[in-house]
N, C-alpha and C positions, 0 to 999 in steps of 0.2 A: 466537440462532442464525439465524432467520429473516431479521436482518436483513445477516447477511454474507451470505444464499446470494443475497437479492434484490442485494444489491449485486455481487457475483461476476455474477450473471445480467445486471443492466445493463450491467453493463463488457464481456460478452462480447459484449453486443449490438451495440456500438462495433467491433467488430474485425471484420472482413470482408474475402473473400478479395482483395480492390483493399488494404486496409494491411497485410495480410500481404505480397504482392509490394512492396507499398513499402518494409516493413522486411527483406524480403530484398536489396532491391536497394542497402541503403546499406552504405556502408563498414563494416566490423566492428573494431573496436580489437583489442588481445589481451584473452581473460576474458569476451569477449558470447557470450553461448551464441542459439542459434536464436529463431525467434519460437515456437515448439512450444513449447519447453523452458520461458520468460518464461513465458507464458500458464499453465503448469499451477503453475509457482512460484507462484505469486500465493494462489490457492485455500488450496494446503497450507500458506502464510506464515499465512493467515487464520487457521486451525484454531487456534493457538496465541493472539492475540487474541480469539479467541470465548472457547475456553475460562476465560482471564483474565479477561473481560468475565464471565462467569458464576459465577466465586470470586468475584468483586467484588461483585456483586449479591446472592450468597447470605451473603457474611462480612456485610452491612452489613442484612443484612435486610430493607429497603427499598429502592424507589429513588430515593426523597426523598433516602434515609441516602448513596446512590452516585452521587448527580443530578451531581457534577462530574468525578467518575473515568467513569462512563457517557455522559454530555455528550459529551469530550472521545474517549470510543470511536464512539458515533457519528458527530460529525465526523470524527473518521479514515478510517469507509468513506465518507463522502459527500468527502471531499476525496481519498483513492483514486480512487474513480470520478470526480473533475472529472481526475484524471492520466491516466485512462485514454485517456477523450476528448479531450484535448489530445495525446496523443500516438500514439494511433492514429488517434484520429477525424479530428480539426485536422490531424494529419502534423508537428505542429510541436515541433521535439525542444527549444527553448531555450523555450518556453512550459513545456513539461512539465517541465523542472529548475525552474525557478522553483516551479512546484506541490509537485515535491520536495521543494524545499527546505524550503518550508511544512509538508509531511508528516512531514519527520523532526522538525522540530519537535513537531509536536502529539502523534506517537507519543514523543516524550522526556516530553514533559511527560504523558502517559495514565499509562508505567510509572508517573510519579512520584504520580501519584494511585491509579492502583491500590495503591502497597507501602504507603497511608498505612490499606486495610482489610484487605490479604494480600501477604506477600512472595513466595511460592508463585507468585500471579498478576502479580506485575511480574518474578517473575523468570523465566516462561517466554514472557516480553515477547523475552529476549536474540536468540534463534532470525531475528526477526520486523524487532528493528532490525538486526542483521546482513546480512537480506535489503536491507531501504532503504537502509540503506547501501553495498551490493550494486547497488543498483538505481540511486544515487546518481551512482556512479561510471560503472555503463552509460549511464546517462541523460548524462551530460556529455560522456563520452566520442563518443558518438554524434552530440552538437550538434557537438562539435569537428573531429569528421570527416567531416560532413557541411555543410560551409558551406550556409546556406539550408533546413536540410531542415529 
């Protein structure tokens, strides 16, 4: 738990009211909701990977026993937070789909070690890849219509 709220915490640290005005000011597709709205998504997308992350570690009783379903949840928040910062921080929307793209990965592949100690916990994964994939589409969307940004 500890370690999404530090990872939320450094991601917010990235956001500042200079890329808030930057992401106000770029083009919006149809389906991009505010940068308000983005930022508080994020948190409660997490809640659902925490909690999976904690069936995970208690069905397997160790974390020897969940060292690659937990491996691979931690890389998740530390590859989040490098998305944060490439895309608020940096400003750079086609860096930050590239990072994306990486994340939907690694969160495909977490459910798929999470259902291997609870299906419970990969399945309240769906919530979370629906967000990145959500996020996917905003993130692309935004490089496409924002040439340069």
């Amino acid at each position: 738990m500890a370690s999404a709220v530090v990872a939320c915490g450094l991601g917010l640290m990235v956001v500042s009211g200079a890329s808030l005005e930057w992401y106000a000011g770029l083009a919006k597709p149809p389906l991009v909701p505010t940068g308000t709205a983005v930022m508080a998504a994020w948190p409660v997308a997490l809640i659902t990977v925490v909690a999976g992350a904690l069936m995970v570690s208690k069905s397997a009783g160790s974390f020897r026993a969940a060292s690659s379903a937990l491996g691979l949840y931690f890389m998740l928040l530390g590859v989040g937070m490098i998305w944060n910062l490439a895309f608020f921080g940096l400003e750079d929307t086609g860096l930050a789909f590239c990072i994306m793209a990486g994340l939907l990965l690694l969160a495909f592949a977490m459910v798929r070690e999470f259902d291997r100690h609870s299906r419970t916990a990969a399945l309240i994964q769906l919530p979370y890849l629906g967000w990145l994939l959500f996020a996917s589409y905003m993130t692309a969307s935004l490089w496409g219509a924002n040439p340069g940004a």
